[in-house]
Structure formats: structure tokens, C-alpha cells
C-alpha positions as CSV (number, residue, x, y, z in Angstrom):
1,X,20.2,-11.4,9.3
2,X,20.5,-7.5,8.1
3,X,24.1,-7.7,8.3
4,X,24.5,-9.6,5.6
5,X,22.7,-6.9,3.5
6,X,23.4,-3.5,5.9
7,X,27.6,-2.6,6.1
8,X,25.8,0.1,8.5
9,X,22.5,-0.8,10.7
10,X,23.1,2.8,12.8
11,X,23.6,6.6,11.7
12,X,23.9,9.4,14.2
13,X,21.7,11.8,12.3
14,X,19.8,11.9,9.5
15,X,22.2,13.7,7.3
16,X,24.5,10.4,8.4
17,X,21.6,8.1,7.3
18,X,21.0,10.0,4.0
19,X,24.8,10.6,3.0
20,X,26.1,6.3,4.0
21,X,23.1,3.6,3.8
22,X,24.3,1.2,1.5
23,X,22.4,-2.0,0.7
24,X,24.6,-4.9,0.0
25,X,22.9,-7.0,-2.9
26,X,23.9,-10.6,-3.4
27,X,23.9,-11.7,-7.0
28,X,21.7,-14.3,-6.2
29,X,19.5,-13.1,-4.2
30,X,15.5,-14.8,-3.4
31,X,13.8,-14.0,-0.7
32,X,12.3,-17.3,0.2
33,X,15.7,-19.0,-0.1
34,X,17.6,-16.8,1.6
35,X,15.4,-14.4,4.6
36,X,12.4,-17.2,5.4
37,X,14.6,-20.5,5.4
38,X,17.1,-18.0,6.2
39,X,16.0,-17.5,9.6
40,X,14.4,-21.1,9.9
41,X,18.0,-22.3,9.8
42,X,19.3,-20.3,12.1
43,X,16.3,-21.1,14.8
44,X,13.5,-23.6,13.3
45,X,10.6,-22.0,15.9
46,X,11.9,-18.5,15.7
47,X,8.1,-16.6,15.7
48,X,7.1,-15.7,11.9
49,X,3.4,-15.2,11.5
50,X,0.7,-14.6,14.2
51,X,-2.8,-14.6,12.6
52,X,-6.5,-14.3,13.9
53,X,-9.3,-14.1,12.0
54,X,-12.7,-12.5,12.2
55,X,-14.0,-14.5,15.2
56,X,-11.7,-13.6,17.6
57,X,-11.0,-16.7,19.4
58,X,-7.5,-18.2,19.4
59,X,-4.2,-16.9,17.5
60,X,-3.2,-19.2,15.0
61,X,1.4,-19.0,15.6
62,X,3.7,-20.0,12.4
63,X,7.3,-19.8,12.7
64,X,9.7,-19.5,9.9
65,X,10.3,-23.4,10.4
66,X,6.9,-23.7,9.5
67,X,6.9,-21.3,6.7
68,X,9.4,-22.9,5.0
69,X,7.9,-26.2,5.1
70,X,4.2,-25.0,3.9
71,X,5.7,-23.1,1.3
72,X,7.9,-26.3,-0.1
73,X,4.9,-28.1,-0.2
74,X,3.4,-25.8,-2.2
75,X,6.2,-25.4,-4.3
76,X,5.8,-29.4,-5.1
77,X,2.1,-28.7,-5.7
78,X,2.7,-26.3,-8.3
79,X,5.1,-28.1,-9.7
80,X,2.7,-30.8,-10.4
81,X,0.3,-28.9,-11.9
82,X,3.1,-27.2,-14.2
83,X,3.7,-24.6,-12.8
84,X,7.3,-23.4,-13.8
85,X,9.6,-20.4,-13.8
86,X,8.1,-17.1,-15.7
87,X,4.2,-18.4,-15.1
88,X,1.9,-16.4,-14.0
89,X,-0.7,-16.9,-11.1
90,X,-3.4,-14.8,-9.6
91,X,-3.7,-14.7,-5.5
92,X,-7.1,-13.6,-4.8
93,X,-6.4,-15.2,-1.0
94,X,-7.7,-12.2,1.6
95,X,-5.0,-12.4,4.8
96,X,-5.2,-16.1,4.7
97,X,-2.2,-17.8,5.6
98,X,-2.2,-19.2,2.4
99,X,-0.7,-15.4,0.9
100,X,2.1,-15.9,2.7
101,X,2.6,-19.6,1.5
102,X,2.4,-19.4,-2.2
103,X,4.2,-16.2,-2.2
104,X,7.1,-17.8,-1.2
105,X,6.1,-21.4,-3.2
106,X,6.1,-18.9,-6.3
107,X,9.4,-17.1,-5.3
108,X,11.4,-20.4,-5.3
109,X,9.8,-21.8,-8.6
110,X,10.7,-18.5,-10.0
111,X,7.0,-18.4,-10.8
112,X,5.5,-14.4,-11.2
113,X,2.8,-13.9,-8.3
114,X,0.0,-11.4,-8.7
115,X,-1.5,-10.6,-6.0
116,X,-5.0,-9.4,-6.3
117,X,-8.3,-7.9,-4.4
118,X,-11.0,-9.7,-3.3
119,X,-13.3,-6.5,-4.0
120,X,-12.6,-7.2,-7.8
121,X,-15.4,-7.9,-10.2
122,X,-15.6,-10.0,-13.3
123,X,-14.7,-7.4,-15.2
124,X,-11.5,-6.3,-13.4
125,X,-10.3,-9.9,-13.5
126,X,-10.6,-10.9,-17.3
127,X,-8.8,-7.5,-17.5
128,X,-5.9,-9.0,-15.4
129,X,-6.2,-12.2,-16.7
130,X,-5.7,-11.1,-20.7
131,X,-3.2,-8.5,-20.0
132,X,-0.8,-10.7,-17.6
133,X,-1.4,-14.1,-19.3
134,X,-2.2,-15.8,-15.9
135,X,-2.6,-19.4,-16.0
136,X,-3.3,-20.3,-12.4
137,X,-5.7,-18.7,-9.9
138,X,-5.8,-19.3,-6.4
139,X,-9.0,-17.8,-4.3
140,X,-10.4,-17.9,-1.1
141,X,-13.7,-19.5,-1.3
142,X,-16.3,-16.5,-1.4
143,X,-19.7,-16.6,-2.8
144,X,-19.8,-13.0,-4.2
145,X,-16.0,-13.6,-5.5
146,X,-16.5,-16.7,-6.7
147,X,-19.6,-15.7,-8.9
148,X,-17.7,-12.9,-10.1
149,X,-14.6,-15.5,-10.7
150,X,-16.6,-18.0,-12.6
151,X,-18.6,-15.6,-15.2
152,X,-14.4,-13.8,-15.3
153,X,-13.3,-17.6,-16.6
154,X,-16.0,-18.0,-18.7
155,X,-15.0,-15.1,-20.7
156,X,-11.1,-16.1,-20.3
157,X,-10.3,-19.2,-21.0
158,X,-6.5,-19.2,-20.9
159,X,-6.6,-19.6,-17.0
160,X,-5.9,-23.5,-16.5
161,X,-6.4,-24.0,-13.2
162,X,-8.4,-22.7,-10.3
163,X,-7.6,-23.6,-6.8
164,X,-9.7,-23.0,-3.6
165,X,-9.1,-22.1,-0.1
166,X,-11.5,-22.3,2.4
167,X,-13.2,-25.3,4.8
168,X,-15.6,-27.0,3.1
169,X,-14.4,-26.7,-0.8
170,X,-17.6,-27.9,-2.7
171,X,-17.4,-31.1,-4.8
172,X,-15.9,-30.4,-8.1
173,X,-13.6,-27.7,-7.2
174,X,-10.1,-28.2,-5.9
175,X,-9.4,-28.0,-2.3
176,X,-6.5,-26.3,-1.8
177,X,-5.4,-27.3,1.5
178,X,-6.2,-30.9,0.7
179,X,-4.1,-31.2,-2.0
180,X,-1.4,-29.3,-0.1
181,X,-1.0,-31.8,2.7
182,X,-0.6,-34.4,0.2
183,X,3.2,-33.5,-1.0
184,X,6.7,-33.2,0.8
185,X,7.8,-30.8,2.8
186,X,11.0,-31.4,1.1
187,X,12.0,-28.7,-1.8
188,X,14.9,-29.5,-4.1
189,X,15.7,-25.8,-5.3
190,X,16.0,-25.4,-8.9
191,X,19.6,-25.0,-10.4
192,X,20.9,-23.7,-13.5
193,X,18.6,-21.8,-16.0
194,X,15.4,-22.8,-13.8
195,X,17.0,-21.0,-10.5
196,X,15.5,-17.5,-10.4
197,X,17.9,-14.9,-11.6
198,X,18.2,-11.3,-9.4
199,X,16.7,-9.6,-11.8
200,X,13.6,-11.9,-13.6
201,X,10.5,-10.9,-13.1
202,X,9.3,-11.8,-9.5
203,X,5.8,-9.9,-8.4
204,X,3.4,-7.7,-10.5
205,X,1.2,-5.6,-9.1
206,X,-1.8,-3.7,-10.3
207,X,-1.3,0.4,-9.9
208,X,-4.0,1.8,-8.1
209,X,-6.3,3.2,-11.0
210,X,-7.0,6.5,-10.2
211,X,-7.4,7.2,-14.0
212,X,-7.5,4.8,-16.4
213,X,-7.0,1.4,-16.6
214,X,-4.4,0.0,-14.1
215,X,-1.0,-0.6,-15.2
216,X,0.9,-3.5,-14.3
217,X,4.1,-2.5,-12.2
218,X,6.7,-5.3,-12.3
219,X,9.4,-5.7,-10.0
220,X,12.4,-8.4,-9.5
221,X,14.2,-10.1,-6.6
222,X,15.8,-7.2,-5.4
223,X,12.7,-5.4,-4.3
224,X,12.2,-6.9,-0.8
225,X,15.5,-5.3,-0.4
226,X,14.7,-1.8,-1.2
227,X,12.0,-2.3,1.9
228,X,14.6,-2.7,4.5
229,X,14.3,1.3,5.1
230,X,10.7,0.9,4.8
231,X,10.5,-1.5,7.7
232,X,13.5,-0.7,9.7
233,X,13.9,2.8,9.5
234,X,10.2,4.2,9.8
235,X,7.7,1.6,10.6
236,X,10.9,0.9,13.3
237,X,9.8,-2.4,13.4
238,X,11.5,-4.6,16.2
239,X,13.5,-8.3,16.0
240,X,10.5,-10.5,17.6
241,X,8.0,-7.8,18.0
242,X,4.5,-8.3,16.5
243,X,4.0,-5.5,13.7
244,X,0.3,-4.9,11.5
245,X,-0.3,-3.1,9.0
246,X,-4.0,-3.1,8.4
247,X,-4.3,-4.1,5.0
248,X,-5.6,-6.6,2.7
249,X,-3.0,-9.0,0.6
250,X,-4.1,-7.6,-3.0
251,X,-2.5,-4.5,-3.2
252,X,1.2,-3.1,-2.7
253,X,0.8,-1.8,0.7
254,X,0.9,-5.8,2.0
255,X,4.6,-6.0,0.3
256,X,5.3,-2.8,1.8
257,X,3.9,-3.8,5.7
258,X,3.5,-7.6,5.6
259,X,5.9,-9.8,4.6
260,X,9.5,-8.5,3.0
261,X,11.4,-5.5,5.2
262,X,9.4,-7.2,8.1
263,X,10.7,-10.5,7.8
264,X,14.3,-9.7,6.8
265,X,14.6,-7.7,10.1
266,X,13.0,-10.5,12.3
267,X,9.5,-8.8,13.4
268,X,6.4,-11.5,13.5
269,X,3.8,-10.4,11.0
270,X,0.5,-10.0,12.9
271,X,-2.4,-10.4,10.7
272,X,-6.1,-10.1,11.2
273,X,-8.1,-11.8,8.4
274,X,-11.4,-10.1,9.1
275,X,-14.6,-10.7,6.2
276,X,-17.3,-8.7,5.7
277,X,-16.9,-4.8,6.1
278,X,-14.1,-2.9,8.5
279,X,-15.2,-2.0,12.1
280,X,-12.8,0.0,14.0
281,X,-14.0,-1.6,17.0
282,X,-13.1,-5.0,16.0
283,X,-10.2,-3.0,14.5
284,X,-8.7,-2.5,18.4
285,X,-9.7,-5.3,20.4
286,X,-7.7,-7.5,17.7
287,X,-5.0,-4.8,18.1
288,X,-4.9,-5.0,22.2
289,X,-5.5,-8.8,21.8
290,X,-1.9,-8.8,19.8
291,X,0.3,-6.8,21.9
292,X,1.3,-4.8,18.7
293,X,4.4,-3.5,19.1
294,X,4.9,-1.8,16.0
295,X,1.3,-0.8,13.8
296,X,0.3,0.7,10.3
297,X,-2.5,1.9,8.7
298,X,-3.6,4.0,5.6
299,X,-5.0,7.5,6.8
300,X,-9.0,6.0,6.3
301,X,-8.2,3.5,9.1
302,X,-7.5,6.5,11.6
303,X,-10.2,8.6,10.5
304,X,-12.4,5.9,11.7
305,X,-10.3,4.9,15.3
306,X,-10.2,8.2,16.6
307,X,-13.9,8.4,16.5
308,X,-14.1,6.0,18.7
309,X,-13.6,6.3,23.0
310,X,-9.6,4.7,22.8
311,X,-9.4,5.2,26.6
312,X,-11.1,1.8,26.7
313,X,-7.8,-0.1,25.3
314,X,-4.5,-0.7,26.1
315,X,-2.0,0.7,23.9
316,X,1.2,0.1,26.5
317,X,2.8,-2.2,24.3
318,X,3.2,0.0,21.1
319,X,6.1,1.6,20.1
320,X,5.7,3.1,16.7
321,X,2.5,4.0,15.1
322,X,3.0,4.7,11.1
323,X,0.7,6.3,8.3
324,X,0.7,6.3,4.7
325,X,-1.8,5.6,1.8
326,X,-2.6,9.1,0.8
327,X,-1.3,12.9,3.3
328,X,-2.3,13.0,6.2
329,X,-4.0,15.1,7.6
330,X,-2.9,17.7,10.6
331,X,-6.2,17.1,12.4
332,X,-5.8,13.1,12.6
333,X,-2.5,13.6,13.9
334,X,-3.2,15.6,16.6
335,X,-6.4,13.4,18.1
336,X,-4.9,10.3,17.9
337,X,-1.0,11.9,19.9
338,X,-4.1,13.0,22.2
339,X,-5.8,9.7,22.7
340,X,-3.5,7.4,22.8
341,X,0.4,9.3,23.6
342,X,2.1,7.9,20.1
343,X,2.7,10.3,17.4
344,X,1.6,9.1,13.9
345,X,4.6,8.8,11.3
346,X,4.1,9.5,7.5
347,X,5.5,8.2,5.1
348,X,4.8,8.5,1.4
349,X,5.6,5.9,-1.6
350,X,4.2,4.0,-4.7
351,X,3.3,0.9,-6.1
352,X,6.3,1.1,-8.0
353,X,9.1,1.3,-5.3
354,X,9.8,1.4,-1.0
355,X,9.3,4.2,0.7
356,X,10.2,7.7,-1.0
357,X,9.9,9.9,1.7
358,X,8.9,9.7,5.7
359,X,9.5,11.0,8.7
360,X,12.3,9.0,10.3
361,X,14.1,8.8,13.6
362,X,16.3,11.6,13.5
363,X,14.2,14.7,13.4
364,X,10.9,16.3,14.8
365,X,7.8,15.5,13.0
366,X,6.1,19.1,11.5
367,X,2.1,17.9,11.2
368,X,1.1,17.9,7.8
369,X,4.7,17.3,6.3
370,X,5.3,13.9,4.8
371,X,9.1,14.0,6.4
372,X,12.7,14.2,3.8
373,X,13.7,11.9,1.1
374,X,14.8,8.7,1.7
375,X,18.3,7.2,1.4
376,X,17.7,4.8,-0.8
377,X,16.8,7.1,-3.5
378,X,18.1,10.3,-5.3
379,X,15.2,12.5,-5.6
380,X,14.7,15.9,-6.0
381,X,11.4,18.4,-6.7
382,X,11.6,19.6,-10.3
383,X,10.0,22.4,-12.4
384,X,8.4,21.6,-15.6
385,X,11.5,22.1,-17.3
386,X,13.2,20.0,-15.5
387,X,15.2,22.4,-13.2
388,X,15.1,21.8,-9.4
389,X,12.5,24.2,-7.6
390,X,13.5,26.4,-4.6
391,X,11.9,26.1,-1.4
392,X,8.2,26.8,-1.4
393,X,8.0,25.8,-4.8
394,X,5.9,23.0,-6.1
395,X,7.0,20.6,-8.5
396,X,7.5,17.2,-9.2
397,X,9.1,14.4,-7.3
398,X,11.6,13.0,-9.4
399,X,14.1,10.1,-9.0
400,X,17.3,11.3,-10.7
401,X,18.9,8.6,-13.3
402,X,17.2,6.4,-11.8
403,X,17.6,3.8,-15.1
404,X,21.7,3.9,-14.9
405,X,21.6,3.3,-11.2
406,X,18.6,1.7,-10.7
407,X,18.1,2.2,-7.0
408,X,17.2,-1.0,-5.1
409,X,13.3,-1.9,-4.6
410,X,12.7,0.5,-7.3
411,X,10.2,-1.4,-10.5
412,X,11.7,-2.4,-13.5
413,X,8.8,-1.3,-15.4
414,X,5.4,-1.1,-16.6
415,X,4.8,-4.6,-17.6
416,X,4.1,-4.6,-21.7
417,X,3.3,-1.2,-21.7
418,X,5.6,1.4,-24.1
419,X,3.2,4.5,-23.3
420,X,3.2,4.2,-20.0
421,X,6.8,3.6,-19.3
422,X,7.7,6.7,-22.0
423,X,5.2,9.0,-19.8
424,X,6.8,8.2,-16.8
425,X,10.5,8.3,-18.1
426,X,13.0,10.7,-19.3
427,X,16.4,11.0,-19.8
428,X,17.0,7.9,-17.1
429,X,14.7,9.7,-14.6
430,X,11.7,8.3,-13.4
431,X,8.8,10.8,-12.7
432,X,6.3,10.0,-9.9
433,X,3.3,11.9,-10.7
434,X,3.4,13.1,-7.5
435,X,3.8,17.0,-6.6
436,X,5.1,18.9,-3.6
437,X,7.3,21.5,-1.9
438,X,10.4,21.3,0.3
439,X,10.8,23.9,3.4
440,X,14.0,25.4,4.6
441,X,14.5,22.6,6.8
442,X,14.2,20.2,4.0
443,X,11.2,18.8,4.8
444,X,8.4,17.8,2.3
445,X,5.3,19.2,2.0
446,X,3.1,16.9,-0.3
447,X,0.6,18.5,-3.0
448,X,-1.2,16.1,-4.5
449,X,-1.2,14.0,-7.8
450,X,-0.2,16.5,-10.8
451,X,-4.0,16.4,-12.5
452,X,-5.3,16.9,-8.5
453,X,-4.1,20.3,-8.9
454,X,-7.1,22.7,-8.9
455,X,-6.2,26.0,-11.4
456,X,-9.1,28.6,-10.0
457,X,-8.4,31.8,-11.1
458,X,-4.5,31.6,-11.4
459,X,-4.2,30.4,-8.0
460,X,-2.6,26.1,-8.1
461,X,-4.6,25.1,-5.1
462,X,-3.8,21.4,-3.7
463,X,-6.6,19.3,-2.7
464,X,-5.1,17.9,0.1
465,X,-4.5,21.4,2.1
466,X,-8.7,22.0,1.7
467,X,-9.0,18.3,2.8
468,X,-6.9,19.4,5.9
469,X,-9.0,22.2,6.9
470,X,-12.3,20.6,6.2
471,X,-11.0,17.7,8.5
472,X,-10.4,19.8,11.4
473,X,-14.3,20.4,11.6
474,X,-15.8,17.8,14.5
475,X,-19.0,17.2,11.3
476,X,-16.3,15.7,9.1
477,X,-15.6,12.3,9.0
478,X,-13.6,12.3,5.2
479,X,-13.7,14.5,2.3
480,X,-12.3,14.9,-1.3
481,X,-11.6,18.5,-2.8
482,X,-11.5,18.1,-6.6
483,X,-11.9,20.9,-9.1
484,X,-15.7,21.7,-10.9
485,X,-15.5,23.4,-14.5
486,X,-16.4,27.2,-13.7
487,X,-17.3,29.8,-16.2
488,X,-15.4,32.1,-14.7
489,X,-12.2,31.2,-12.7
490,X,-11.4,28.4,-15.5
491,X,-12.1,25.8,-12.2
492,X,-13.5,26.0,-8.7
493,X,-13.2,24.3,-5.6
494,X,-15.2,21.2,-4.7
495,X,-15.8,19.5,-1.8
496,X,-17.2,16.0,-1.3
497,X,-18.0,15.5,2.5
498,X,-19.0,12.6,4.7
499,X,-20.8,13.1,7.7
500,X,-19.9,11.9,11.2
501,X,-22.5,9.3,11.5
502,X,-24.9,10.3,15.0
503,X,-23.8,13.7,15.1
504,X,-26.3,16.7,15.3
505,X,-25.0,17.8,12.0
506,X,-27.6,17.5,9.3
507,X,-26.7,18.2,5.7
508,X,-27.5,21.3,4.1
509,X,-27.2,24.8,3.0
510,X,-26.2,26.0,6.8
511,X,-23.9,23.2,7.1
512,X,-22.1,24.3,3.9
513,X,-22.0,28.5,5.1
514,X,-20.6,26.5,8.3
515,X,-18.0,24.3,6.4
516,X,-17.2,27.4,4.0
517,X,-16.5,29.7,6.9
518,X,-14.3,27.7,9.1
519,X,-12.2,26.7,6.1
520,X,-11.8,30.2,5.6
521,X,-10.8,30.9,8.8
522,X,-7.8,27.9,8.8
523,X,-6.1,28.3,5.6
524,X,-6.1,31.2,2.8
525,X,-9.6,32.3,2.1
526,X,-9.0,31.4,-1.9
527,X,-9.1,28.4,-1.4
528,X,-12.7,27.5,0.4
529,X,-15.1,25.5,-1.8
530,X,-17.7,27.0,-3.5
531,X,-19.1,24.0,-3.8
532,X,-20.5,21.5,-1.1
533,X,-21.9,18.2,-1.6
534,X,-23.0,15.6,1.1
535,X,-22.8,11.8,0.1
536,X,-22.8,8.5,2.0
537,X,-19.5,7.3,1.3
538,X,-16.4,8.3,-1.3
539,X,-15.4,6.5,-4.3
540,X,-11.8,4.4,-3.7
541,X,-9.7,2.2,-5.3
542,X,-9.8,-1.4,-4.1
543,X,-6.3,-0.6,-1.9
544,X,-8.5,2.5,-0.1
545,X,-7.1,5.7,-2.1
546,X,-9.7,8.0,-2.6
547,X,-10.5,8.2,-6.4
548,X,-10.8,12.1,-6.9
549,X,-10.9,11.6,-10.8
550,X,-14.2,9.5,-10.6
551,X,-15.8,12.6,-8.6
552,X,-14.4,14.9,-11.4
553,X,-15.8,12.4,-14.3
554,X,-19.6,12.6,-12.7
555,X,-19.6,16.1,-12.3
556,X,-18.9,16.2,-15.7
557,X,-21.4,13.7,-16.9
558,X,-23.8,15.7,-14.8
559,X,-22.7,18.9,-16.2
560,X,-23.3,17.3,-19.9
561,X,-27.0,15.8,-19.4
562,X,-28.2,19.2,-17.6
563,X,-27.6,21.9,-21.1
């Protein structure tokens, strides 16, 4: 299958990689039509989807034969129930297999999917619902998420229709799955001005929200093919090897580990469909149950796995083991090579593209160092003026005209939105947000998001490199460095700590000299935090980033109701 979109599948170095991957992009190119029944043409029962939910028992095995009959089907559903090219619909669906089914139904209608978290509340969803002009929903069926669904309807009345997965679908609602099995498995693809065009709108996704309200980040058809580096190149998944990524389908890390690079390179998507809250325990027995050759997770996940004794599982079967979410940390790194033998491998990207920049085949991994650019992209680390920085200069990570050459997988834009899309672009280049610094060896060393940047006493001090030290301290389970208004040094460092849960650390003012100390010790003294506080659990967005600028806003508040 990639060599209808690869020329060249293998480069002797990474300078080889950067300077000659081309992506071949056919002018009609859907991702339903031509990767799922694709490969079901090809071999009808060639493995797909392997999925298990939260009790463990049996593994539920799709193939692409499969998948491209279920997703016909729903394709006629929607049909029925008017669904046409340019609609919107909401997917509120957890890791059921129904994600993957209407993701690819909506693909071949030409339909615009949004995927969307379960952990959202009324609010967030007559938000989406307004903005996006969605006219179907499809949810799992959850009391809490269904209460918070109804009163979000009530409020909205432009949704149509509201269709529910689960078992036992309560009278008056519609039962997803029954209705599902009622229509063909036969699909007659649309022609003419109904077919999906390469670049009409194909999959909107919600940015993160660490400040303000989220933006909708649209991208077209070609998008699954900008993942092809994603998946092939550093999560090295294989052609029938099981690959996870441990994340939930409403946010963009699931088209980033979950369905497209994975699929067009053959792997067999293993998914976990857990309710309730995470458990790292459950976490690896679901992981050894697998067989996993290929697994991701955001930095959180790890935190939580290396606390636990991994000598209890089996990890003989995995080949690549892949981070990315928000830097990680040296300290993770180095305890889970320890406990388990596999390296982690960063990588670093957005909502609004693949992968920017990881750590792929060709060179040594430096801990702490997100990798070098990827091909598919020209970036480079600019000054505020726009010039490129030297080495050990911070800046920001730009891609270079990227609106004349619009590099594959890369958004078309912010959905409706003028401001945001003048913010982010200038002159044909498209601004990340994101800051960092390249070594000698060209590898990049990220920073943080531009207003993460603590100014204390002329010093730029990046929260992530205090998160780093902190980490390497056996009372820390996670922290999040922001900057706290001081009198003095304009801003001063703040740390926000969670406790290893049945430790013999106990919070307080010794734990703090403790913390203070070591950090001083590990990285430059300027940079410790003056300030210490101890709390249960951080503020994150519903995809698991940890939201610094809703620390910063209660300090504030609290600052503002103390004079």
C-alpha cells in the first residue's frame, strides 16, 4: 500500500530522510475509499482493529473486510437520515468500535466528523454545537454524558438528531447499532459534485484550550497523508503488528496514533475502551494481554507506569515505545529504559498538523531533546523579527511558506475564525506558538508555549526545564512551573506539585526547602521556585495537557481578593 504514496520507503541517514521524502498525493484521494477498502480488496481478513474493553475478557478482531462493510452500512444510515456532503456531526463515542465506523461512514459521504470528549460538559458542547453548526450527534450511552448532552440540546436546538451506542438504548432514544444492522453492506460511492474533493473540508478538531476558548482546526483529505512519517518513521509501526496509543477518540492524538498513518502502513490498531478513571495497572495487563508490538502514550501515562513494579509483565514483544503530548522529561526517560530495556521516543506536534519534530531512526536519542525537524515540513526557530536564531537561542518554531506550499497533513485553517488565523499567519508562514532552541547537532530542545515563558528578573526561564528537575525528585509524581506576579523580579517561579501517593513525604514547609534545594542542585540556581504549593491533582485539558494558564488565572484571582 505506501508505495502508491512513498517513491522512497528507505533513507540511509537522516540527512537522506530530511533532504528526499516525497509524498505522492493522488488528486482524488479519501481515505476510506482508497487505505481501508484499500487493503480489504487486496486481502478481505487482513487484521484491522483488535479491541478489548474494560472487563478484560475476550478481544473483540475486525479486519479491514469488516471495516469496510460496517462503515457502508453506516454510510446508508446516514444517508437516510440526510446526512450529506459538508454536514456536520459530533462523535462523542469513547474507543468504541463505532469511532472507527462512522469515521470512515463520514469520510465517504464527504460528511465533516468532529470528534469530541466524553469529559465535556453542557457547556463545552452547545459551544461546539453553535460554532460548528452540527446537525447530528452520535454518543456512547453514559449517564453523566448523557445528562450533560440533554440540558446541551435543550439550549441548542439546531442538532437534529441524536443517536446512541451502548447495550440496552432506553425506549425513546435511537439505538444505534439496531438501526445499523438494518441497511446494506453495499455502498454506492458518490460521483460527480457529491464525491469528496482532496481538499473539502474532512475532520475538525477542537485545539486543546490552554487559553481561551478552543479554536476549531480544520483539515482536508490529504491529512491522513501527512501522518505517514508520524506512523512509519517514529512510532515505527510494523505491517501486521498490533500498535496503541493510549488515548481517548475526542482529541487529535487518536488521528495521530489510531486510525490514519497506522492503517495506510498495515499495523492492527489495538484499542482498549476502558470507563471510569485510568489505572496503570489495568493500563499493562491490557498491554501484555495484546502483544503490543509498537505503543504510545502522552508523558502523564508514564509518569503513572513507572511507579508501578513493571518486572511483573512481559514486555518481549515490543519494539518501539513513543511519547508525546507535552516534553518529556529526562527523569521518565531514564526509569522506564531501566525497567523495561526500550528507550522512550519523543516526538512533538499539534492539533493542527503530523508530527513536527521527533527523534527518528537515524540518530542517538539526547534525553530531554524532542529530536530534529521532520521532513515533511520546512521549519526553522525564528527571532521575534523573524530572523533565524543561532544555536542556543530560543525562538519560535515556524513553518516557512507554509500557505504557497502547503505541506501535506498540515490544517487548512482555523474554521470561521479571521483573528485566529491572522495571529498565527504571516507572510505565508505559519507560527506554532511553540518555543525552543536547536544544539550544534541540530537537535531541538523544546521551551515551552511562548506565554509559558517565565521573565524573573531578566532571566526567560522555561517551565518545562524546572518541571524536569522537580521530576527527578522520588516525592514527585507531576508538577507545573508557571510564573506568580512578584513585586520585585517582574515574575517568580512557581511550582504546583503532586505527591507520590503512599510515600513518606508529607507536604510542607521542609518538603519545599527539600524541593528548593535539589532543584538547585540539578539545573541553574535562578531558576528554583520560590514558590511551592501541594494540591491533589493538576488542572488539564480533556486530551491530558496540563493547563498552566488556569494555575496562573487562580493565583491571580487569589492575589485580587487578598488586597
Amino acid at each position: 500500500m505506501l508505495e502508491k504514496y512513498l517513491p522512497r520507503q528507505e533513507f540511509s541517514s537522516y540527512e537522506d530522510f530530511r533532504a528526499n521524502y516525497r509524498v505522492c498525493i493522488p488528486d482524488h484521494f479519501n481515505f476510506a475509499y482508497d487505505i481501508v477498502d484499500g487493503w480489504a480488496q487486496l486481502q478481505d481478513d487482513k487484521p484491522a482493529l483488535a479491541w478489548i474493553d474494560d472487563q478484560q475478557e475476550e478481544i473483540s478482531r475486525y479486519s479491514f473486510g469488516d471495516m469496510k462493510r460496517l462503515s457502508n452500512q453506516a454510510a446508508n444510515l446516514f444517508k437516510a437520515r440526510g446526512i450529506v456532503k459538508g454536514d456536520t456531526v459530533l462523535l462523542l463515542l469513547k474507543q468504541r468500535v463505532e469511532v472507527w465506523v462512522c469515521l470512515l461512514a463520514l469520510h465517504k459521504i464527504g460528511a465533516i466528523a468532529i470528534p469530541a470528549s466524553f469529559q465535556l460538559k453542557s457547556k463545552d458542547l452547545v459551544y461546539r454545537f453553535q460554532v460548528a453548526s452540527v446537525k447530528m450527534v452520535i454518543s456512547v450511552d453514559d449517564p453523566d454524558l448523557l445528562e450533560s448532552l440533554d440540558f446541551a440540546l435543550s439550549e441548542y436546538p439546531g442538532v437534529q438528531q441524536t443517536l446512541l451506542v451502548g447495550k440496552d438504548i432506553p425506549s425513546g432514544r435511537v439505538d444505534f447499532r439496531k438501526e445499523l444492522a438494518t441497511f446494506s453492506t453495499d455502498w454506492q460511492k458518490p460521483t460527480g459534485r457529491d464525491y469528496p474533493c482532496l481538499h473539502d473540508p474532512m475532520l475538525i478538531y477542537f485545539s486543546s484550550g490552554t487559553s481561551g476558548m478552543p479554536k476549531m482546526v480544520l483539515h482536508d483529505y490529504t491529512y491522513p497523508l501527512g501522518h505517514i512519517v508520524t506512523a512509519k518513521y517514529w512510532q515505527c509501526v510494523q505491517d501486521g503488528g498490533l500498535h496503541m496509543t493510549a488515548v481517548d477518540s475526542g482529541w487529535a492524538k487518536f488521528g495521530w496514533g489510531k486510525i490514519y498513518g497506522q492503517w495506510i502502513c498495515g499495523a492492527v490498531i489495538a484499542a482498549y475502551d476502558f470507563d471510569g478513571h485510568f489505572l496503570a495497572d489495568k493500563l499493562l495487563t491490557v498491554m501484555q494481554k495484546f502483544g503490543l508490538t509498537t505503543f504510545c502514550a502522552p508523558p502523564t501515562v508514564y509518569r503513572f507506569l513507572i511507579k508501578k513494579d513493571l518486572s511483573h509483565y512481559d514486555f518481549s514483544s515490543l519494539r518501539q515505545c513513543s511519547i508525546a503530548g507535552e516534553p518529556l522529561n529526562p527523569e521518565v526517560y531514564n526509569q522506564w529504559l531501566q525497567k523495561t530495556g526500550r528507550p522512550l521516543v519523543e516526538g512533538f506536534g499539534q492539533t493542527e498538523g503530523s508530527v513536527l519534530i521527533a527523534n527518528f531512526p537515524w540518530f542517538e536519542i539526547k534525553p530531554g531533546s524532542t529530536g530534529k525537524f521532520s521532513p515533511v515540513y520546512d521549519l526553522q526557530i525564528l527571532d521575534e523579527h523573524g530572523n533565524p536564531c543561532e544555536d542556543g537561542i530560543v525562538g519560535k518554531i515556524v513553518v516557512r511558506q507554509a500557505a504557497q506550499q502547503r505541506p501535506v497533513g498540515l490544517f487548512r485553517e482555523y474554521y470561521l475564525d479571521r483573528a485566529a488565523m491572522s495571529t498565527s499567519w504571516s507572510n505565508g508562514d505559519y507560527c506554532t506558538g511553540d518555543t525552543a532552541w536547536r544544539d550544534e547537532d541540530g537537535y531541538i530542545w523544546f521551551v515551552g508555549r511562548d506565554d509559558d515563558v517565565i521573565k524573573s528578573s531578566g532571566y526567560r526561564i522555561g517551565p518545562f526545564e524546572v518541571e524536569s528537575a522537580l521530576m527527578e525528585h522520588p516525592a514527585v509524581l507531576e508538577c507545573a512551573v508557571t510564573a506568580f506576579p512578584d513585586p520585585v523580579r517582574g515574575e517568580a517561579v512557581k511550582a504546583t506539585v503532586v505527591l507520590v501517593k503512599d510515600s513518606s513525604y508529607e507536604p510542607g514547609q521542609e518538603l519545599v526547602k527539600m524541593l528548593q534545594e535539589h532543584v538547585k542542585r540539578v539545573t541553574a540556581p535562578y531558576k528554583y521556585p520560590r514558590l511551592i504549593e501541594f494540591v491533589e491533582a493538576l488542572p488539564k485539558t480533556t486530551s491530558g495537557k496540563i493547563r498552566r494558564q488556569a494555575i496562573r488565572t487562580a493565583d491571580l484571582e487569589k492575589l485580587s481578593s487578598s488586597h
